[in-house]
Structure formats: structure tokens, C-alpha cells
C-alpha positions as CSV (number, residue, x, y, z in Angstrom):
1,X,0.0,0.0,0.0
2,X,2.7,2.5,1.2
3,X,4.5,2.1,-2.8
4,X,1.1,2.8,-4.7
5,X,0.6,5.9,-2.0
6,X,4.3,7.1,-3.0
7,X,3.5,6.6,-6.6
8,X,0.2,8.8,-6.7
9,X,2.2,11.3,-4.2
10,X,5.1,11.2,-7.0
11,X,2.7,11.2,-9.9
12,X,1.0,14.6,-8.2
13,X,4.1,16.0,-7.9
14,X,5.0,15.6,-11.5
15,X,1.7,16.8,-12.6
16,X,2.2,19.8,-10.6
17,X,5.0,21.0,-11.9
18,X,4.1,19.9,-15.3
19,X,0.8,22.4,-14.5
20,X,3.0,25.6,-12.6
21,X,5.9,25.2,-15.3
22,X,3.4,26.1,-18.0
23,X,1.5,29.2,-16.4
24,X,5.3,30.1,-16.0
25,X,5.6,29.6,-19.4
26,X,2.2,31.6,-20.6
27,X,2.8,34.2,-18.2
28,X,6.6,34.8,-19.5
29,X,4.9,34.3,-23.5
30,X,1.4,35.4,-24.1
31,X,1.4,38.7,-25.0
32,X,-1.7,40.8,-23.0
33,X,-2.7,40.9,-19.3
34,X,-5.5,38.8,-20.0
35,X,-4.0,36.0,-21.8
36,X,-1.8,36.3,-18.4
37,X,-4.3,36.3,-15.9
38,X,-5.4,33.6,-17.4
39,X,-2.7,30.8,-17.9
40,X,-0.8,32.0,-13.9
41,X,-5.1,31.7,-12.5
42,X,-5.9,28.2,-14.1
43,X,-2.4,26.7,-13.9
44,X,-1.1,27.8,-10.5
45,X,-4.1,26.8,-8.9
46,X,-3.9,23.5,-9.8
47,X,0.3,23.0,-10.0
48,X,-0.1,24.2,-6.3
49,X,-2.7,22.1,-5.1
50,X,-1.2,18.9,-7.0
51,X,2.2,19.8,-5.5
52,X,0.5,20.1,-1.9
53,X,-1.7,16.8,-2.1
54,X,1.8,15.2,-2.9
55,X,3.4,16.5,0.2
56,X,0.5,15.7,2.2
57,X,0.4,12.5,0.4
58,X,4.2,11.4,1.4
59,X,4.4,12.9,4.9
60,X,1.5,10.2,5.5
61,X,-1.1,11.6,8.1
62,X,0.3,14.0,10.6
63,X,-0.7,17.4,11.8
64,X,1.1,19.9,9.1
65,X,-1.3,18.0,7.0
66,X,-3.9,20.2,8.6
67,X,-1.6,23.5,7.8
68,X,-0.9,21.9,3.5
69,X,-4.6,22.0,3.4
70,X,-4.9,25.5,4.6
71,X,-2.6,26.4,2.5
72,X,-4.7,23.9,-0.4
73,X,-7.6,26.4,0.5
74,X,-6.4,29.3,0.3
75,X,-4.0,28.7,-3.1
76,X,-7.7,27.5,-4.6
77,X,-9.1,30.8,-3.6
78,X,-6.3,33.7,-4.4
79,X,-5.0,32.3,-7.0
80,X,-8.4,32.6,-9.5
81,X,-9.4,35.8,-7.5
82,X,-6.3,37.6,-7.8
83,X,-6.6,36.7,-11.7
84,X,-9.9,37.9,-12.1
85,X,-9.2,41.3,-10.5
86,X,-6.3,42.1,-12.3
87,X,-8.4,41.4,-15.5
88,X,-11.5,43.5,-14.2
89,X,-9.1,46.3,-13.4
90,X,-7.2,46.3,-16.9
91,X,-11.0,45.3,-18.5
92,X,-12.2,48.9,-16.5
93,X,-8.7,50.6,-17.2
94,X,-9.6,50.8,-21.3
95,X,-6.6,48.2,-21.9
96,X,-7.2,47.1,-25.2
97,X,-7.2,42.9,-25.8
98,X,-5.0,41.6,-28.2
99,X,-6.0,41.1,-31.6
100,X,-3.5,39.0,-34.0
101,X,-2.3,41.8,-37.1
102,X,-4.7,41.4,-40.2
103,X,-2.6,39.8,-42.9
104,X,0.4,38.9,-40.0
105,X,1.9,35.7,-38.7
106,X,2.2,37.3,-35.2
């Protein structure tokens, strides 16, 4: 039992960095605030929870568990916020969304 819970804990781990390396990724490449918000909100949220359940998962039952989900909680609940009002502020601001150039491979 304890090798298939260090494989899931392993295998969460993995995904979770899979999931923070690539809103790393869109928020270092896409090009507007929204496209932004968007990749660090989605794929921080659930890199950081994955990466938590796995360190929850291999420290096997113990009271910091109580503090990783806390922590699970409130990752879960800035991250997205955080997102959406820097988006409602640049959305209020006038900041223009990007458009691809007509006739451009950008």
C-alpha cells in the first residue's frame, strides 16, 4: 500500500509541476494581461494544489497535514481571485485585448 501511495504522491508532484511550469511559461509568453491572468489563474491553482496533495500525500497523516490543506484552501481561492481582478481592473482601465495583425503571422 505505502508504494502505490508514493506513486500517486510522486505522480501529483510531476503533474504539478508539469501544471506551474506552463503558467510560468504563458505568463513569460502570451502577450496581453488577460492571456496572463489567465494561464498563472488556471495553472497555478492546480500545479499548487497537486504539489501540496503530494506533500501531504508522502508525509503520510500527521498534523502539518492540517496546515498543507490551509494552505490547499487558500492557493484554490487567491489564485483565480487575484486573476480575475487584475483582469476587471485592466478590462475597467480601457486596456485594449490583443487582436492577431490582419494579414500577420504574429
Amino acid at each position: 500500500m505505502t508504494l502505490l501511495l508514493e506513486a500517486l504522491a510522486v505522480a501529483l508532484l510531476l503533474v504539478g509541476l508539469v501544471f506551474v511550469l506552463g503558467g510560468t511559461l504563458g505568463l513569460v509568453r502570451l502577450p496581453d494581461l488577460f492571456s496572463r491572468a489567465h494561464a498563472t489563474g488556471k495553472c497555478d491553482s492546480v500545479g499548487v494544489g497537486s504539489i501540496l496533495l503530494g506533500v501531504a500525500l508522502l508525509g503520510g497523516l500527521q498534523v502539518g497535514d492540517l496546515k498543507l490543506l490551509l494552505l490547499l484552501l487558500l492557493s484554490l481561492v487567491s489564485g483565480p481571485t487575484t486573476a480575475h481582478a487584475l483582469a476587471r481592473a485592466g478590462h475597467r482601465s480601457g486596456l485594449p485585448v490583443w487582436r492577431r495583425p490582419k494579414g500577420g503571422d504574429a
